[in-house]
MARLORO-771945 format. One record per residue (C-alpha): residue number from 1; residue in one letter; y, x, z. Coordinates in steps of 0.2 Angstrom, whole numbers, plus 5000, padded with zeros to 4 digits. Layout:
! MARLORO-771945
[NUM; "A"; [Y; X; Z]] ...
END
This chain:
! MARLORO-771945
[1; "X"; [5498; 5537; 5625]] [2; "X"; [5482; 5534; 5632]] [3; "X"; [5466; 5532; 5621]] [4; "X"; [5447; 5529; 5623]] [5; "X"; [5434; 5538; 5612]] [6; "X"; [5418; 5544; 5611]] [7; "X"; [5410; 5562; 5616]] [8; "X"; [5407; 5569; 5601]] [9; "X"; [5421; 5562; 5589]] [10; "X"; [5434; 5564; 5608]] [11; "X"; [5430; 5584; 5606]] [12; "X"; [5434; 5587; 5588]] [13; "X"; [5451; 5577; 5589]] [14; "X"; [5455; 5589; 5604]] [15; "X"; [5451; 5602; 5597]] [16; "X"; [5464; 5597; 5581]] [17; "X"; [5478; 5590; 5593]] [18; "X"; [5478; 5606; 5601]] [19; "X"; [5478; 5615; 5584]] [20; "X"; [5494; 5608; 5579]] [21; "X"; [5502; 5613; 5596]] [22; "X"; [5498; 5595; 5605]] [23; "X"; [5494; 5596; 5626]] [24; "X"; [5478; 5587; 5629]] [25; "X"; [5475; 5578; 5645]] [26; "X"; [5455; 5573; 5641]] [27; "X"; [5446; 5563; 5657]] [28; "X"; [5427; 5562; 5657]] [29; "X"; [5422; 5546; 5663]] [30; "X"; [5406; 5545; 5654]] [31; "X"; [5398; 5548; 5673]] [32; "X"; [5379; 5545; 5668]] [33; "X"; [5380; 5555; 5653]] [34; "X"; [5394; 5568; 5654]] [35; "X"; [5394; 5578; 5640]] [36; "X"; [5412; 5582; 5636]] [37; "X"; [5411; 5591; 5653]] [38; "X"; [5398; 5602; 5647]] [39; "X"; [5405; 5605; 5631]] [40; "X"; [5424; 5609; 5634]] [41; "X"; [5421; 5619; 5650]] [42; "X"; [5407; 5630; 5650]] [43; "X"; [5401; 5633; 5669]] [44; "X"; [5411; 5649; 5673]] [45; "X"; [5426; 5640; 5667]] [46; "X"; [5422; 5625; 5677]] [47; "X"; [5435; 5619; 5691]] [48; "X"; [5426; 5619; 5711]] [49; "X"; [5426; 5600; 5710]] [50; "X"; [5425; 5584; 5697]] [51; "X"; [5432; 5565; 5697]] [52; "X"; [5417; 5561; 5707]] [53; "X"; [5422; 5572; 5718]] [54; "X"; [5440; 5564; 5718]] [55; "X"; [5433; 5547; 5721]] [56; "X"; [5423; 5553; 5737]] [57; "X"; [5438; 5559; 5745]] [58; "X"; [5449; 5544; 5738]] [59; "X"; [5438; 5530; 5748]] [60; "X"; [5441; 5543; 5766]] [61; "X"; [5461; 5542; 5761]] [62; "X"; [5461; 5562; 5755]] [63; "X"; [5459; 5564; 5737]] [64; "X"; [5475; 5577; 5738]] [65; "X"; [5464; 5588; 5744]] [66; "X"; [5453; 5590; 5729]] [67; "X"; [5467; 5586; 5715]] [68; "X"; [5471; 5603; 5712]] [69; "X"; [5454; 5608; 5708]] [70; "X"; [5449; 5595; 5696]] [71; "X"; [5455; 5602; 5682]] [72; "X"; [5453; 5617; 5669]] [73; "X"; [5458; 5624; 5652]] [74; "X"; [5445; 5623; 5639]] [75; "X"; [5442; 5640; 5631]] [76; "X"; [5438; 5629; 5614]] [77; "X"; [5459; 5630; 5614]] [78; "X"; [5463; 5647; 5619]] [79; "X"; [5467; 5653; 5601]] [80; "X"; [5477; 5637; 5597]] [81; "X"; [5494; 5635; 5599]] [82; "X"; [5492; 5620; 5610]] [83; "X"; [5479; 5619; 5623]] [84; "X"; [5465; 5605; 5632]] [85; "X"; [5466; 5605; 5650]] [86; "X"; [5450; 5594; 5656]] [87; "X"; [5444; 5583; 5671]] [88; "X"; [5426; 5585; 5670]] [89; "X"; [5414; 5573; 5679]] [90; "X"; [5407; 5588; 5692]] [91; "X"; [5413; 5604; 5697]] [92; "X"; [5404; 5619; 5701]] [93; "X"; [5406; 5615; 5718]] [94; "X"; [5401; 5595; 5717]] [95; "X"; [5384; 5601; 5725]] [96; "X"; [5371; 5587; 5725]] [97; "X"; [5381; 5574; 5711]] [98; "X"; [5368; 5557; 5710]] [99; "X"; [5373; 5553; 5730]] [100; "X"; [5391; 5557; 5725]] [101; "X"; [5390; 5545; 5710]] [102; "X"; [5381; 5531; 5717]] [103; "X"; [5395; 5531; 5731]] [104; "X"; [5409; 5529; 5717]] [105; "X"; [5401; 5513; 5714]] [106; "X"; [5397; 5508; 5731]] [107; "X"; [5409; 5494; 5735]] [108; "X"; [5406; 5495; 5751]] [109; "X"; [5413; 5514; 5751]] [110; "X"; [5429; 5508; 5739]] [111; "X"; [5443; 5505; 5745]] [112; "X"; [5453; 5488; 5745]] [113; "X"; [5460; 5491; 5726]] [114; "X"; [5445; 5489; 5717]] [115; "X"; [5439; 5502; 5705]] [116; "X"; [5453; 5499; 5689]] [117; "X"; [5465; 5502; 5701]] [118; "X"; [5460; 5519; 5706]] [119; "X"; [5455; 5522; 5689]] [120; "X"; [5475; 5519; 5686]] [121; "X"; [5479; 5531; 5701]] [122; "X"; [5470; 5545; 5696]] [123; "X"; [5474; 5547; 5679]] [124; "X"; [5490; 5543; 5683]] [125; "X"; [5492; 5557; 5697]] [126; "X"; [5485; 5569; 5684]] [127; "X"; [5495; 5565; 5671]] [128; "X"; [5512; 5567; 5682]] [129; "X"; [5505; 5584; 5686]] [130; "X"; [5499; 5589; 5667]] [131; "X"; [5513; 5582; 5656]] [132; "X"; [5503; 5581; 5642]] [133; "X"; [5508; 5575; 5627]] [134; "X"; [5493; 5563; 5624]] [135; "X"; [5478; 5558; 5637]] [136; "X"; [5459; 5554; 5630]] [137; "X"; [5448; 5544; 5638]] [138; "X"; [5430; 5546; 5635]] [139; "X"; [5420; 5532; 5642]] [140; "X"; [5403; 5524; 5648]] [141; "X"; [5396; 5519; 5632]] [142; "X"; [5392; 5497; 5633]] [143; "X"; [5398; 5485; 5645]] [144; "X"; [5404; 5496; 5661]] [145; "X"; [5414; 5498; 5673]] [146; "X"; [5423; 5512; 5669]] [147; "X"; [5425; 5505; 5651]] [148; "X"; [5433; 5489; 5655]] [149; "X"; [5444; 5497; 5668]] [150; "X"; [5451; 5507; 5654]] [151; "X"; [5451; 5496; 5641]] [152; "X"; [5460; 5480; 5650]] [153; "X"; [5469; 5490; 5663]] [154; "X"; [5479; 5505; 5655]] [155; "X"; [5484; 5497; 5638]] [156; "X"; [5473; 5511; 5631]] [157; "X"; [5474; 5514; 5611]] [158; "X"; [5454; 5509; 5610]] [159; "X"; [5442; 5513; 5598]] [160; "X"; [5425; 5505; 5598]] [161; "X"; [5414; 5516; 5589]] [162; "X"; [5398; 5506; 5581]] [163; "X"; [5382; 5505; 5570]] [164; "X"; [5379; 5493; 5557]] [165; "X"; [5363; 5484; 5566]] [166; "X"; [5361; 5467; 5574]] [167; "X"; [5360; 5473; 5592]] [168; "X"; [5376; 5482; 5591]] [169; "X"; [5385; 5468; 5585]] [170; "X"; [5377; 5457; 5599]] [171; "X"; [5382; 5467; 5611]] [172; "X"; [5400; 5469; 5607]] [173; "X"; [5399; 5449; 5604]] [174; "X"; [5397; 5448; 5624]] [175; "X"; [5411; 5460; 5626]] [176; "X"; [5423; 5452; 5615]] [177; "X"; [5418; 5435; 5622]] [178; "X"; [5423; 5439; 5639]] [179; "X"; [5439; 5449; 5633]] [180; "X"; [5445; 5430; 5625]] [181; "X"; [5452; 5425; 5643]] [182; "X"; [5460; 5441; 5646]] [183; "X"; [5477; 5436; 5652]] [184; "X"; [5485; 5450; 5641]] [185; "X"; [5472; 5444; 5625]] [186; "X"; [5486; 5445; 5613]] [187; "X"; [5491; 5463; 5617]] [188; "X"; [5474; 5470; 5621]] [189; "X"; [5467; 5465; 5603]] [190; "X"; [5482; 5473; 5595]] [191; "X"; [5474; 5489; 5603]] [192; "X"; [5456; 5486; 5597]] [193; "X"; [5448; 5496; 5582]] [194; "X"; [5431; 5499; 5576]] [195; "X"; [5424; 5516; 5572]] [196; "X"; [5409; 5516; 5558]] [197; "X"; [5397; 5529; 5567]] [198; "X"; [5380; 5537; 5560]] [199; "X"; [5383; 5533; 5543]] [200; "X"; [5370; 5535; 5531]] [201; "X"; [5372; 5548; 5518]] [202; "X"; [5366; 5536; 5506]] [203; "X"; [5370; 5517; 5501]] [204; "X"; [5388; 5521; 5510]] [205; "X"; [5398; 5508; 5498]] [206; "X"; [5387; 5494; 5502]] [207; "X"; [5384; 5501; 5518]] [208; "X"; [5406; 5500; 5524]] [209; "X"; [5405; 5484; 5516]] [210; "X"; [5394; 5475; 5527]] [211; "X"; [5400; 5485; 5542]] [212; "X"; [5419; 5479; 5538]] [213; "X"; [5413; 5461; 5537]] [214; "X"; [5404; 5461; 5551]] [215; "X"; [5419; 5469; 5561]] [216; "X"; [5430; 5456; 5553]] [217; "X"; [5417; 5442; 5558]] [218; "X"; [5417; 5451; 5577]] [219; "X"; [5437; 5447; 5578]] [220; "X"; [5438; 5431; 5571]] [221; "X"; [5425; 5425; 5580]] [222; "X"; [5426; 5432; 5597]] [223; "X"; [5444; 5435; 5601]] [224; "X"; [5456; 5428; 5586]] [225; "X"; [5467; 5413; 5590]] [226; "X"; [5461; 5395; 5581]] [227; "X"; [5475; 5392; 5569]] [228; "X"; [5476; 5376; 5555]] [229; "X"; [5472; 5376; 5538]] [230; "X"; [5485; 5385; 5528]] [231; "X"; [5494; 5393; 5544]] 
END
């Protein structure tokens, strides 16, 4: 049971999987920004290398060299009776990480599967190793990559977390748009929900109001079938 999340919100589910006994695999794949890694693993707890790392060695054929030191227990767990191991994006031993990022992007460096799929193969790897009872994703906020990879790709429980403002509905417009000639529309919609996030601490009934309407007119617009009148 794979799900997509956001750093913040991703961190304090963890914490209360883990506090009612749950395994948590989490995978920072926010590579720009990536703040679960700091958060869950301070450095003398980090693991030698990250999923950069991994994606290095994958385009030279060796990422079993680095997948046993990819991951580590968060302390945040260590009193729960269920515990969050954590890929983090680098690892104390990533060295200089913006040439190691841009070369997980280069396509020229990938290999012949394509991102997604690689994306597949690592968390897959990880997981058969782990056996953990649920895996979180956090993600590259926007239109990425690493997000569409995980959305489309690993039939990932997703939520889309969101503010109630014109951009953000713009945005995730284009998103939906493009997701409306997915082969797999039917299912991947089913595994769609939007998240209210930064709510004020006033005007909140009018406020969820208009943010459910707009969600509503997001799906109906974007990514619902056309039916008849009356069907």
């Amino acid at each position: 049971y794979t799900t997509l999340f956001r750093s913040p919100a991703l961190i304090i589910w963890a914490w209360h999987l883990a506090k009612i006994g749950k395994r948590v695999l989490v995978f920072d794949l926010d590579l720009e920004s990536p703040g679960a890694s700091s958060t869950l693993l301070p450095n003398e707890v980090l693991p030698d290398f990250g999923i950069v790392d991994w994606f290095v060695e994958d385009t030279v054929g060796q990422s079993e060299m680095v997948e046993k030191e990819i991951r580590a227990k968060s302390p945040l767990a260590s009193t729960l009776p269920g515990e969050i191991v954590v890929v983090p994006a680098f690892g104390s031993k990533t060295g200089d990480y913006m040439p190691k990022l841009a070369r997980c992007y280069n396509p020229e460096a990938s290999s012949s599967e394509g991102w997604g799929l690689r994306l597949e193969r690592l968390v897959a790897r990880i997981e058969e190793i782990e056996d953990p009872d649920i895996v979180i994703l956090d993600s590259r906020a926007g239109i990425h990559d690493i997000a569409a990879a995980a959305v489309t790709r690993m039939d990932a429980q997703t939520f889309l977390f969101a503010v109630e403002s014109r951009q953000t509905w713009q945005a995730y417009a284009f998103l939906f748009k493009s997701w409306k000639d997915h082969p797999q529309v039917r299912s991947l919609r089913e595994r769609l929900q939007i998240v209210a996030s930064m709510v004020p601490e006033t005007g909140r009934e009018e406020y969820f109001k208009r943010f459910r309407d707009r969600s509503w007119d997001l799906f109906r617009d974007h990514l619902y079938d056309e039916e008849a009148p009356g069907a």
